[in-house]
VMD Tcl script that builds the backbone (N, CA, C; Angstrom):
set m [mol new atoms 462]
animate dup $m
set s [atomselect $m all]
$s set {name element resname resid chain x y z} {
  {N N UNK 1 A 0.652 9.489 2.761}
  {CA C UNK 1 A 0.870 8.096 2.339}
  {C C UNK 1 A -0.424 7.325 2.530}
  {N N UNK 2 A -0.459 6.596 1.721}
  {CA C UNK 2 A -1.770 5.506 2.310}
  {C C UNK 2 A -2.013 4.493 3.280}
  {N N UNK 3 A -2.662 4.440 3.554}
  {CA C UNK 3 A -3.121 4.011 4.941}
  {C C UNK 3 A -3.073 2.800 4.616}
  {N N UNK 4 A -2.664 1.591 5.845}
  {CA C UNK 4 A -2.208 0.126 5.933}
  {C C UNK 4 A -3.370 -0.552 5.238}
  {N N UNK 5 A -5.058 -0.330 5.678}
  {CA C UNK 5 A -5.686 -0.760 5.325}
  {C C UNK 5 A -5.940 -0.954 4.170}
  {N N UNK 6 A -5.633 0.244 3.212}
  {CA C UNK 6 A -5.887 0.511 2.012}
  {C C UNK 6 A -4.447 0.081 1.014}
  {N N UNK 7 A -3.738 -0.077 1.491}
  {CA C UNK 7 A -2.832 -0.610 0.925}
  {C C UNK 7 A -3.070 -2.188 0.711}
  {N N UNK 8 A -3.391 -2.358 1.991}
  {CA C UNK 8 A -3.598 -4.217 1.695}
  {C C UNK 8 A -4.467 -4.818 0.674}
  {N N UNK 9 A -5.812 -3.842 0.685}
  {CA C UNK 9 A -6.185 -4.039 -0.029}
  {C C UNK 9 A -6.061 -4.090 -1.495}
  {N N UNK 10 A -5.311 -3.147 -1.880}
  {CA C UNK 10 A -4.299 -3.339 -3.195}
  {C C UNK 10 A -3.620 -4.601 -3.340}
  {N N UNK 11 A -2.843 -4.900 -1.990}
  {CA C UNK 11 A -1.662 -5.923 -2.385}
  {C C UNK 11 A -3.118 -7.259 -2.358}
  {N N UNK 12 A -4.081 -7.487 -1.617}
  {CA C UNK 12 A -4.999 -8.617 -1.489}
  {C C UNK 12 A -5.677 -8.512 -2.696}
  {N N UNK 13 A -6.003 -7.733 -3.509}
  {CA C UNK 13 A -6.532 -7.839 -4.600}
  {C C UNK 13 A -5.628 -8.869 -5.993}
  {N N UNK 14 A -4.563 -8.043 -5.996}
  {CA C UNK 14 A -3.450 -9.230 -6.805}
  {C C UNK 14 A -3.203 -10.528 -6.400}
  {N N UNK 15 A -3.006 -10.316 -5.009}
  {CA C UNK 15 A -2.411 -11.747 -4.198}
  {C C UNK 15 A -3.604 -12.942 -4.239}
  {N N UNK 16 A -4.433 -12.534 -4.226}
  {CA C UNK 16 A -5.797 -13.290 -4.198}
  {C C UNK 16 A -6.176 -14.097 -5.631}
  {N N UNK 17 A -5.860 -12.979 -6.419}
  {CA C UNK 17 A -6.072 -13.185 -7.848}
  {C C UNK 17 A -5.209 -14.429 -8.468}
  {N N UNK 18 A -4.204 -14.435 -7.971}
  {CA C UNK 18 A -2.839 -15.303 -8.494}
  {C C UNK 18 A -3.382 -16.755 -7.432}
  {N N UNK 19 A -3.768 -16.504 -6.230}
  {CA C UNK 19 A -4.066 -17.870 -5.727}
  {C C UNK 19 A -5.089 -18.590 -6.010}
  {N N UNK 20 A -5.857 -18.224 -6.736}
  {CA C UNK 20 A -7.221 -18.860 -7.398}
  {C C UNK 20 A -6.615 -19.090 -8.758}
  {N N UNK 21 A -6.009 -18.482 -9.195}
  {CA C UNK 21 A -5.785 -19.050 -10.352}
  {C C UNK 21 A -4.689 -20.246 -10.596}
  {N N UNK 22 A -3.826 -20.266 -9.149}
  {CA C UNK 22 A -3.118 -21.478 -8.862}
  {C C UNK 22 A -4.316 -22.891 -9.139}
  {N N UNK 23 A -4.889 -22.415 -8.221}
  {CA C UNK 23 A -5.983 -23.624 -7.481}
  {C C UNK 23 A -6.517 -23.903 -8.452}
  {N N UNK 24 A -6.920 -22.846 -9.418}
  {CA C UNK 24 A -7.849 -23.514 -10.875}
  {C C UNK 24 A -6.876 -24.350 -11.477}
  {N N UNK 25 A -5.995 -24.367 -12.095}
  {CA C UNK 25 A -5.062 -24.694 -13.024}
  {C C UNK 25 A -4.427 -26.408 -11.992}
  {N N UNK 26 A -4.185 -25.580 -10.660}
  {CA C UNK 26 A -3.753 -27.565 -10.367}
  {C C UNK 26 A -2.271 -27.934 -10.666}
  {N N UNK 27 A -1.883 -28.577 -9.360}
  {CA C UNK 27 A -0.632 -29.189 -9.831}
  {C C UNK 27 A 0.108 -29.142 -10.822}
  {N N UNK 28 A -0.897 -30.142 -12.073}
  {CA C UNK 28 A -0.139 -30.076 -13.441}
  {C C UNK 28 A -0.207 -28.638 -14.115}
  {N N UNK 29 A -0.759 -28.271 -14.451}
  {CA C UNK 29 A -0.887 -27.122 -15.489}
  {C C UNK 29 A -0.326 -25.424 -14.797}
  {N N UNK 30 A 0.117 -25.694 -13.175}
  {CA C UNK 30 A 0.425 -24.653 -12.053}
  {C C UNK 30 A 2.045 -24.648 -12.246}
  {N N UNK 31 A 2.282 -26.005 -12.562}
  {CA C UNK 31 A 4.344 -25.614 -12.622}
  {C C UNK 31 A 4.480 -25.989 -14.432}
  {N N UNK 32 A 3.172 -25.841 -14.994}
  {CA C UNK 32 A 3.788 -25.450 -16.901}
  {C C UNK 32 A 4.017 -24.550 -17.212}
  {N N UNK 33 A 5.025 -24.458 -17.432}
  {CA C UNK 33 A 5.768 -23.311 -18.372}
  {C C UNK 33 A 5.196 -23.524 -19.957}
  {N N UNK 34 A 5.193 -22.372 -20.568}
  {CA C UNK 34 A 4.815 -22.627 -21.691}
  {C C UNK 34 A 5.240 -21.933 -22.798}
  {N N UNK 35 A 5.358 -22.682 -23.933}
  {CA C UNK 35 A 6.764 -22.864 -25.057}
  {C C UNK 35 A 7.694 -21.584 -25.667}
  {N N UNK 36 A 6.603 -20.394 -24.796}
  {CA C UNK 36 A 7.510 -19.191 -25.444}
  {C C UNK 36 A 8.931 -19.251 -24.447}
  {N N UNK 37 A 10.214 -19.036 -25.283}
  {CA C UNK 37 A 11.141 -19.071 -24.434}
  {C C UNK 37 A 10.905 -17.844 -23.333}
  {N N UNK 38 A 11.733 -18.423 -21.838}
  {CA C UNK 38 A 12.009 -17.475 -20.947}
  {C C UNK 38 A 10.252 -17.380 -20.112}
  {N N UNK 39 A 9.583 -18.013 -20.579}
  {CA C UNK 39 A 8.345 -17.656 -20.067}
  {C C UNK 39 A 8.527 -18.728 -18.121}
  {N N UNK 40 A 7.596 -18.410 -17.729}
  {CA C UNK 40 A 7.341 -19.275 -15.636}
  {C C UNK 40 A 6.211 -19.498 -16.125}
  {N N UNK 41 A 6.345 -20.813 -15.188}
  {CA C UNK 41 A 4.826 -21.142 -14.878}
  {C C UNK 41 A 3.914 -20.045 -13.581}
  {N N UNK 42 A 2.665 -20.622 -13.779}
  {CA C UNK 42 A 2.008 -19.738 -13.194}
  {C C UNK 42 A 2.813 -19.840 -10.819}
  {N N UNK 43 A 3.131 -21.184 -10.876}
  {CA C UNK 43 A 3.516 -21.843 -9.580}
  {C C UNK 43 A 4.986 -20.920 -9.640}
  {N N UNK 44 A 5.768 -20.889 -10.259}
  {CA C UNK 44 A 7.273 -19.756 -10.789}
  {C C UNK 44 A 6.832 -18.298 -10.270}
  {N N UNK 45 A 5.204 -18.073 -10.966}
  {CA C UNK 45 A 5.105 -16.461 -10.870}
  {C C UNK 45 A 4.713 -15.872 -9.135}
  {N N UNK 46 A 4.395 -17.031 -8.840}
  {CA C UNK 46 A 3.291 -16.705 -7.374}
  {C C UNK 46 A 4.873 -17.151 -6.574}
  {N N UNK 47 A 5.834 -18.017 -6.811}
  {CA C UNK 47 A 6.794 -18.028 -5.854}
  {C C UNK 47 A 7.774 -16.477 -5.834}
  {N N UNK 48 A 7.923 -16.139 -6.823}
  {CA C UNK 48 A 8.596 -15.201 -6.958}
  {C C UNK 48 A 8.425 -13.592 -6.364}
  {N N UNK 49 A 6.754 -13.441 -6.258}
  {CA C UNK 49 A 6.175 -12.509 -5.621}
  {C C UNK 49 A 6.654 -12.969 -3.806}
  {N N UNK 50 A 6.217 -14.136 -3.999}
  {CA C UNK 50 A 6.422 -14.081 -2.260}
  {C C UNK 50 A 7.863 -13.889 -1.874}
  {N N UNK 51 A 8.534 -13.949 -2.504}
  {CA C UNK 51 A 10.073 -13.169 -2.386}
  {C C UNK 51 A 10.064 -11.728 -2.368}
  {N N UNK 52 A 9.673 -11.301 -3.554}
  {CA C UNK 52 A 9.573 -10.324 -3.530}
  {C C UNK 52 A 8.967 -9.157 -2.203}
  {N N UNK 53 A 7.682 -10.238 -1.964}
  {CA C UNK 53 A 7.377 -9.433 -0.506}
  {C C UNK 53 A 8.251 -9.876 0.879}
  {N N UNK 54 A 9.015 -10.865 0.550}
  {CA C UNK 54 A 9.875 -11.004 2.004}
  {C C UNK 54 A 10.741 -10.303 2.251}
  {N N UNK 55 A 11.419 -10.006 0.663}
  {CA C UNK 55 A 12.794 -9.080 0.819}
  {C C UNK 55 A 12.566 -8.079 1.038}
  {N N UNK 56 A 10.977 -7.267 0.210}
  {CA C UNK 56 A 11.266 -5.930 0.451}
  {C C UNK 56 A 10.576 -5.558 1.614}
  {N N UNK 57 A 9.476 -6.115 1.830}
  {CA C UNK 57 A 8.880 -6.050 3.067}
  {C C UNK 57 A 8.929 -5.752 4.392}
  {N N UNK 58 A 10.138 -7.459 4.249}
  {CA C UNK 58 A 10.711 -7.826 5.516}
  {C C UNK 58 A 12.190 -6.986 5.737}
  {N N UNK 59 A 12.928 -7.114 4.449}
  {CA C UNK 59 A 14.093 -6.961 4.996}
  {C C UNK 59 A 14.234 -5.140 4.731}
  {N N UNK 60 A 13.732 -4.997 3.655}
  {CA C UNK 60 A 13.885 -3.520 3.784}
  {C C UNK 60 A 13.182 -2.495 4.366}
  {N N UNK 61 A 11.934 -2.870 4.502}
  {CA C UNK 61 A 11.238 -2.161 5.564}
  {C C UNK 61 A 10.724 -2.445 6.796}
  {N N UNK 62 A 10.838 -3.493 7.080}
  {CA C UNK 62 A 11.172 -4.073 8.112}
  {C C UNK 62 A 12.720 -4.005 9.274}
  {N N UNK 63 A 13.309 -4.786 8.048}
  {CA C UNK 63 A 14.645 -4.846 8.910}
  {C C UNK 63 A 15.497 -6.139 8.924}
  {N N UNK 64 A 14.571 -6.673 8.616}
  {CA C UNK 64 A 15.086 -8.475 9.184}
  {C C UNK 64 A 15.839 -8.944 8.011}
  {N N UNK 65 A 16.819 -10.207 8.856}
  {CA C UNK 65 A 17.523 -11.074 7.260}
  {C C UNK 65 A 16.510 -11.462 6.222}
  {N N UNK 66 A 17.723 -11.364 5.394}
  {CA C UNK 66 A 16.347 -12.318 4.069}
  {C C UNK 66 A 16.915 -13.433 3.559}
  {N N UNK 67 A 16.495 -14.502 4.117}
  {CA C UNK 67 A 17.349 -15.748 3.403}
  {C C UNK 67 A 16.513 -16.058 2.047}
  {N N UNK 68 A 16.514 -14.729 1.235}
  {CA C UNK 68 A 15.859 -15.166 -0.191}
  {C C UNK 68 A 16.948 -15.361 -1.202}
  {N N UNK 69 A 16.534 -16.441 -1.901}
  {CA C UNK 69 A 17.485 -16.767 -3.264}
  {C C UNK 69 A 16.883 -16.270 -4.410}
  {N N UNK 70 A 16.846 -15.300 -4.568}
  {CA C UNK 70 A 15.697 -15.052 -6.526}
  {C C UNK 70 A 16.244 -15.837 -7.791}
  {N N UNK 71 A 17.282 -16.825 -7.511}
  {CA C UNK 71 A 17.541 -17.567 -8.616}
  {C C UNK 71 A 16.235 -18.772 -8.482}
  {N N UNK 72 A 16.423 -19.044 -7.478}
  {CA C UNK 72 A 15.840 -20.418 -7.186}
  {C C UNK 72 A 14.315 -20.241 -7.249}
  {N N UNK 73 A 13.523 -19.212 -6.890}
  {CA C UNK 73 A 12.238 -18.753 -7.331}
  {C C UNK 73 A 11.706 -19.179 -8.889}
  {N N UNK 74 A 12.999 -18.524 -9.635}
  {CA C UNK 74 A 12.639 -18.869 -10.883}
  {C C UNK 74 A 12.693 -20.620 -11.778}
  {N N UNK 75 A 13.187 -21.490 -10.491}
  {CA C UNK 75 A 13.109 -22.983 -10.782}
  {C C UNK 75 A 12.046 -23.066 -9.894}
  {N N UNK 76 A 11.305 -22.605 -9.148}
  {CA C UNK 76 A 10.285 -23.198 -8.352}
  {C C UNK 76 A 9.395 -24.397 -9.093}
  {N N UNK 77 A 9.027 -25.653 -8.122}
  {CA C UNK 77 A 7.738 -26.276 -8.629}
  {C C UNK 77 A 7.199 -27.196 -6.973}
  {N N UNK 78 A 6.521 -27.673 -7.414}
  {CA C UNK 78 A 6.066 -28.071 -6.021}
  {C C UNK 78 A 4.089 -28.036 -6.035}
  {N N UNK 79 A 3.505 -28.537 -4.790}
  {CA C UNK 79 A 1.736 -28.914 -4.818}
  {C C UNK 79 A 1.714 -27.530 -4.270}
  {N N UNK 80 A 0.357 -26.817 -5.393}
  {CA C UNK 80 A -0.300 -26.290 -5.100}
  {C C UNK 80 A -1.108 -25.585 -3.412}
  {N N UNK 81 A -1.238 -26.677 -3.219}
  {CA C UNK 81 A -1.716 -25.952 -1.985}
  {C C UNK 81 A -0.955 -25.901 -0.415}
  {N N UNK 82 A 0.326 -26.217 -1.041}
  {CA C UNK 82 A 1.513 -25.963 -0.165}
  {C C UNK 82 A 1.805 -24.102 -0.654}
  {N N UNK 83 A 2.008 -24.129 -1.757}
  {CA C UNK 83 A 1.972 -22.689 -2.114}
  {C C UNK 83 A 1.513 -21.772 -1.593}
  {N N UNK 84 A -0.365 -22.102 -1.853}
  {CA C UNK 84 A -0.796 -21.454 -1.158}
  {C C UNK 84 A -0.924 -20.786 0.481}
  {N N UNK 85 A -0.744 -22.159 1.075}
  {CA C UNK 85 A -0.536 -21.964 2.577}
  {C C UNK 85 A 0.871 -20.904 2.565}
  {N N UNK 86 A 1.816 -21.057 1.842}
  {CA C UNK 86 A 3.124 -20.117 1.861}
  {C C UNK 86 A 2.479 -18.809 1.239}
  {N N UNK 87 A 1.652 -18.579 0.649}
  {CA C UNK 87 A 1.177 -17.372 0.177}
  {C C UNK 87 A 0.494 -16.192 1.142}
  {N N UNK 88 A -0.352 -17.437 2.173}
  {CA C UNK 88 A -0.971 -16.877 3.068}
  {C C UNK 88 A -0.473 -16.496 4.205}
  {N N UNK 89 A 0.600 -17.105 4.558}
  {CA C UNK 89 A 1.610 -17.045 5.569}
  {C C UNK 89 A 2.552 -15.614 5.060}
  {N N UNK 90 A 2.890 -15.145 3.795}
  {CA C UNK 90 A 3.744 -13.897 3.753}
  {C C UNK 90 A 2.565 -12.979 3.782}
  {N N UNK 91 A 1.583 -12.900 3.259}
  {CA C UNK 91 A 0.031 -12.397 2.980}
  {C C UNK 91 A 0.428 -11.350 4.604}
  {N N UNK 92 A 0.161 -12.635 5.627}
  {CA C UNK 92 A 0.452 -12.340 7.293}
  {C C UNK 92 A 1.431 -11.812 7.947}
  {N N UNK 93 A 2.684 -11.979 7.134}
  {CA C UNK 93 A 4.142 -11.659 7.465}
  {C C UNK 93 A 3.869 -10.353 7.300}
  {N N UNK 94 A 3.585 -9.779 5.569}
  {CA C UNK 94 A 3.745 -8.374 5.705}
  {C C UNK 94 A 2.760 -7.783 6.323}
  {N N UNK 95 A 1.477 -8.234 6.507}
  {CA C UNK 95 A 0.711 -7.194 7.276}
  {C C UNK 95 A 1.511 -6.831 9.119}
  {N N UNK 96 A 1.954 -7.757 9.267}
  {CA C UNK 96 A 3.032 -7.539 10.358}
  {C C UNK 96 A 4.340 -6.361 10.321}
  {N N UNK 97 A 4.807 -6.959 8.924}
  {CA C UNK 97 A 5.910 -6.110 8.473}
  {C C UNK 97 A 5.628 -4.888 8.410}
  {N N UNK 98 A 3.973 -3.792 8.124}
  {CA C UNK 98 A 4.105 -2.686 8.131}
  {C C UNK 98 A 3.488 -1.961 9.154}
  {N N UNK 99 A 3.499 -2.830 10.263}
  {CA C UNK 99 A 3.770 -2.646 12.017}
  {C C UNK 99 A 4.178 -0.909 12.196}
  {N N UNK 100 A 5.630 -1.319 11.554}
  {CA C UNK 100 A 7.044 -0.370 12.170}
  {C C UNK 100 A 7.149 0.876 10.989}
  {N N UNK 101 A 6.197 0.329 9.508}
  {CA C UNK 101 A 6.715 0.794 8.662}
  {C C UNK 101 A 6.623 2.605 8.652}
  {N N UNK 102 A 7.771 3.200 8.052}
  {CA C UNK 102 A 7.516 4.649 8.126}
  {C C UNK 102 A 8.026 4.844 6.425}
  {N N UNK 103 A 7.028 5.150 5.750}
  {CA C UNK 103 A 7.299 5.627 4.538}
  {C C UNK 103 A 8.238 6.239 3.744}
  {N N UNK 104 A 8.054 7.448 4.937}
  {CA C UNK 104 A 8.992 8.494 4.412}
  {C C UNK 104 A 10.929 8.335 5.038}
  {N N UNK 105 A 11.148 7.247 5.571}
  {CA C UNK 105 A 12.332 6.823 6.161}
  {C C UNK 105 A 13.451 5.771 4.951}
  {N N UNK 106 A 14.336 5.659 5.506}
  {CA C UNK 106 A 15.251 5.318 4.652}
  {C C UNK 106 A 14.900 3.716 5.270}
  {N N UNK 107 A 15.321 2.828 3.629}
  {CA C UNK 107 A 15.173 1.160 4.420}
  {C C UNK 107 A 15.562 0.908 5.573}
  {N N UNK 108 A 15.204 0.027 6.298}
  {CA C UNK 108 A 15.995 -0.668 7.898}
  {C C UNK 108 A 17.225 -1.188 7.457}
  {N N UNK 109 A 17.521 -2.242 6.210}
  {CA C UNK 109 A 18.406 -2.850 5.965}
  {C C UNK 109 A 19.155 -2.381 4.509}
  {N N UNK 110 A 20.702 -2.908 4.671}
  {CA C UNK 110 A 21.008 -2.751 2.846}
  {C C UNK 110 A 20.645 -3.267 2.243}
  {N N UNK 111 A 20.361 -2.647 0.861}
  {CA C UNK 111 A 20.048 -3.255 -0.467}
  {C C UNK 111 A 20.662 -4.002 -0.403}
  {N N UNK 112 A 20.231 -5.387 -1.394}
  {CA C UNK 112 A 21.332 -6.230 -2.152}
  {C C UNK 112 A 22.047 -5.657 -3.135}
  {N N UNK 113 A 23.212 -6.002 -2.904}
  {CA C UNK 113 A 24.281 -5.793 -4.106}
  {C C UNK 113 A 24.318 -6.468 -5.707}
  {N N UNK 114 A 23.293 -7.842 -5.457}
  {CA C UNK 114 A 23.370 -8.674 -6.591}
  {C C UNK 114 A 22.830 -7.778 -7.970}
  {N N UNK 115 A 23.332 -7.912 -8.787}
  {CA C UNK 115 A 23.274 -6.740 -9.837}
  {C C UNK 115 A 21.760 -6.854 -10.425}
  {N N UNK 116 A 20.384 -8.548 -10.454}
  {CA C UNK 116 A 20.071 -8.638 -10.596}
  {C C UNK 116 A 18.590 -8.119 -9.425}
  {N N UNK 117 A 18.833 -7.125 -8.796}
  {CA C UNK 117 A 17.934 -6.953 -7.446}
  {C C UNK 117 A 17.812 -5.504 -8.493}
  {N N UNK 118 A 16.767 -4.894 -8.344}
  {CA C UNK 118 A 16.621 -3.659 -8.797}
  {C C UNK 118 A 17.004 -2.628 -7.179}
  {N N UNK 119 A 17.272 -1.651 -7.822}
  {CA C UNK 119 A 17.798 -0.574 -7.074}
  {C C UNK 119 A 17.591 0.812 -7.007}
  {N N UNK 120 A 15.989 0.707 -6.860}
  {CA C UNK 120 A 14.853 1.411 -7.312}
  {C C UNK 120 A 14.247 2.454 -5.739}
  {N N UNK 121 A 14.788 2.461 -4.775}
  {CA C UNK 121 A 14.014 2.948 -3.793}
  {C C UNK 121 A 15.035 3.377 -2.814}
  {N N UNK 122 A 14.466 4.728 -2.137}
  {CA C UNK 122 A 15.169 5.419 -1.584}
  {C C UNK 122 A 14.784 5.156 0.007}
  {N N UNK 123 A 13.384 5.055 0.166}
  {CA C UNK 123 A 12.876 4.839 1.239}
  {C C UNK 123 A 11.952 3.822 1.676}
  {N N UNK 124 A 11.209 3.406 2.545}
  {CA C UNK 124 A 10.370 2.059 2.784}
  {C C UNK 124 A 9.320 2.344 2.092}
  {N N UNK 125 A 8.454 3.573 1.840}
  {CA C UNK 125 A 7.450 4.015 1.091}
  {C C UNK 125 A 7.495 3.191 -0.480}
  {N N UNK 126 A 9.076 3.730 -1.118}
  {CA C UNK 126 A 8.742 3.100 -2.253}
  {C C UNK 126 A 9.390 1.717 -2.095}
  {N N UNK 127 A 9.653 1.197 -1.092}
  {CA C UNK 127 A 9.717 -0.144 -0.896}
  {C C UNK 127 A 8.182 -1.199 -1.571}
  {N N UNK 128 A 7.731 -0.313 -0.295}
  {CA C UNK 128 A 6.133 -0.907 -0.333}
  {C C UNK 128 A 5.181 -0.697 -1.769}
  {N N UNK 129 A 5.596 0.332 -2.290}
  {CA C UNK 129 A 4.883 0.669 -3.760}
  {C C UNK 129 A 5.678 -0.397 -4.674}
  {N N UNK 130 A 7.088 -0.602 -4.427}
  {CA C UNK 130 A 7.616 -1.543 -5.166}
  {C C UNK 130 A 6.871 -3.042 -5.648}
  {N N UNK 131 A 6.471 -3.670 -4.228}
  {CA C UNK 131 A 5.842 -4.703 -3.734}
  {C C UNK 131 A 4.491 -4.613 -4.413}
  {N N UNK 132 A 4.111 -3.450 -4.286}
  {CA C UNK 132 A 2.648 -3.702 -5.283}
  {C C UNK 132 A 2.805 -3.789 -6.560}
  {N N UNK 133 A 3.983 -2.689 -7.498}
  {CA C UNK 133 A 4.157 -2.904 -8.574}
  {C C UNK 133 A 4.295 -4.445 -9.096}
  {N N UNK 134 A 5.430 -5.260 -8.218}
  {CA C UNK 134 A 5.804 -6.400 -8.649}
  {C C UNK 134 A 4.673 -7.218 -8.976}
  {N N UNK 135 A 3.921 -7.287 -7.636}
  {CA C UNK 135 A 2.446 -8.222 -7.625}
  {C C UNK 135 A 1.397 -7.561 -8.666}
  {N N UNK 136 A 1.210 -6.491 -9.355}
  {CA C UNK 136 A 0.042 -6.190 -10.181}
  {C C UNK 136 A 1.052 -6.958 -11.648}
  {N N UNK 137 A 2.246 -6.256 -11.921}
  {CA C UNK 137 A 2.691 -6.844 -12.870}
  {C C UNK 137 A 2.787 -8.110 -13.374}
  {N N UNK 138 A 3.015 -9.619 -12.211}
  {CA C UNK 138 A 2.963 -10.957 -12.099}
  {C C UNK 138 A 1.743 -11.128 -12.573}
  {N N UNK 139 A 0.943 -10.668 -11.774}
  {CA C UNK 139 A -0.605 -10.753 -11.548}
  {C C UNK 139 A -1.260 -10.639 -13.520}
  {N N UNK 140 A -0.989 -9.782 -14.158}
  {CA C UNK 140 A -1.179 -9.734 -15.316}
  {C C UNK 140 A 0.056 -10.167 -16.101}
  {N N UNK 141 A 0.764 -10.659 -15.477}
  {CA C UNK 141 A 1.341 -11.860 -16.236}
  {C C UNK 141 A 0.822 -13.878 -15.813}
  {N N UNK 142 A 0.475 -13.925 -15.229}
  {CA C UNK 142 A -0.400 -15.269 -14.444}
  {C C UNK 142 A -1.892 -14.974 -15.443}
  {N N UNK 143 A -1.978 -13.727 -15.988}
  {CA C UNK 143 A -3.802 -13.820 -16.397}
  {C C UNK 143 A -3.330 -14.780 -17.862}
  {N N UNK 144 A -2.296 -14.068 -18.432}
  {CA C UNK 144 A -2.337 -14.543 -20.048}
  {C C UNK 144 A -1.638 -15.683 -19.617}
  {N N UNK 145 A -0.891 -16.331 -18.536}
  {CA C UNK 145 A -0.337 -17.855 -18.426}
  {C C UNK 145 A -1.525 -18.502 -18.293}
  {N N UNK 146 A -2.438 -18.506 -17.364}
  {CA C UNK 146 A -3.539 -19.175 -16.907}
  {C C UNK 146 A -4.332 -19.433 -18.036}
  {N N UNK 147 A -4.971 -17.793 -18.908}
  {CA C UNK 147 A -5.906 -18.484 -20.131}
  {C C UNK 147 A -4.862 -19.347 -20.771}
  {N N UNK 148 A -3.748 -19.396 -21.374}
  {CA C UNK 148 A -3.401 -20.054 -22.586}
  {C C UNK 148 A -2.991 -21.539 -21.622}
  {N N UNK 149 A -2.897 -21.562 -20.316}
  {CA C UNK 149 A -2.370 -23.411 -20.483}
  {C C UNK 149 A -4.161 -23.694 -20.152}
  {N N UNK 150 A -5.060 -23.361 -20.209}
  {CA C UNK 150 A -6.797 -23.812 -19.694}
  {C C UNK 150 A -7.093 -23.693 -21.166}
  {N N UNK 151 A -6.649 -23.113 -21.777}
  {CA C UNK 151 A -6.676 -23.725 -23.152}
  {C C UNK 151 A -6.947 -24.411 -24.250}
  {N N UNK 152 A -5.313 -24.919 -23.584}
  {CA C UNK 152 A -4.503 -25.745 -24.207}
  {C C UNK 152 A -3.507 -25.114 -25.250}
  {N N UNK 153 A -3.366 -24.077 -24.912}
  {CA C UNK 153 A -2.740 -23.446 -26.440}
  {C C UNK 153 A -1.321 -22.849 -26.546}
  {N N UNK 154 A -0.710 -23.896 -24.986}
  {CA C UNK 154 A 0.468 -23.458 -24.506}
  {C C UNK 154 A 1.584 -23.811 -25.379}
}
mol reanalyze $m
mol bondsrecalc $m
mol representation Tube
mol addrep $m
């Protein structure tokens, strides 16, 4: 399995990427959504990851409750650099979270049942690969939000 260090660096490469591009874009243009239906703003995409790393992180490879709502992620809005400070703060959580972590072990906690949780992993290993998938995928979804509202061509 890969080593903590080298993992982070994966997940800090995306995570990093999405918080600069918060900070560029700003308040206004950070919670625009833009006109294709079903589309998040870029402030939507970066809340949703940090769920993503609490639940699977925390609660499944970890252990701990998850008082996450993934409906409410997807209404997120709110200042920028409140975000961020919440970005940096799970950033810290999971490097904590993979303390205990053992790859090859079954989650600490149950899956969610909500039909909308994917149900993709057998063990904390692909917990944690999960967590990167989510964040590279956001991550190149925040690139084409970011060029088109800097734009203007939202």
């Amino acid at each position: 399995m890969i080593s903590k260090p080298d993992y982070m660096r994966f997940v800090d490469e995306q995570l990093e990427a999405m918080i600069r591009m918060v900070q560029e874009l700003g308040d206004d243009l950070a919670n625009r959504r833009l006109k294709a239906p079903g589309s998040n703003s870029p402030f939507v995409i970066l809340t949703h990851c940090l769920g993503v790393m609490e639940y699977w992180g925390g609660h499944v490879v970890a252990g701990r409750p998850s008082g996450r709502h993934r409906a409410s992620e997807f209404a997120a809005e709110g200042e920028v650099e409140e975000l961020v400070t919440r970005a940096r703060a799970a950033r810290e959580q999971l490097l904590r979270d993979l303390d205990g972590a053992e790859p090859d072990s079954a989650p600490r906690s149950a899956l969610d049942p909500d039909p909308e949780s994917p149900q993709i992993t057998r063990t904390q290993g692909g917990a944690l690969l999960h967590i990167y998938e989510e964040l590279a995928r956001h991550r190149g979804q925040m690139d084409i939000t970011h060029d088109l509202l800097q734009s203007g061509g939202h």
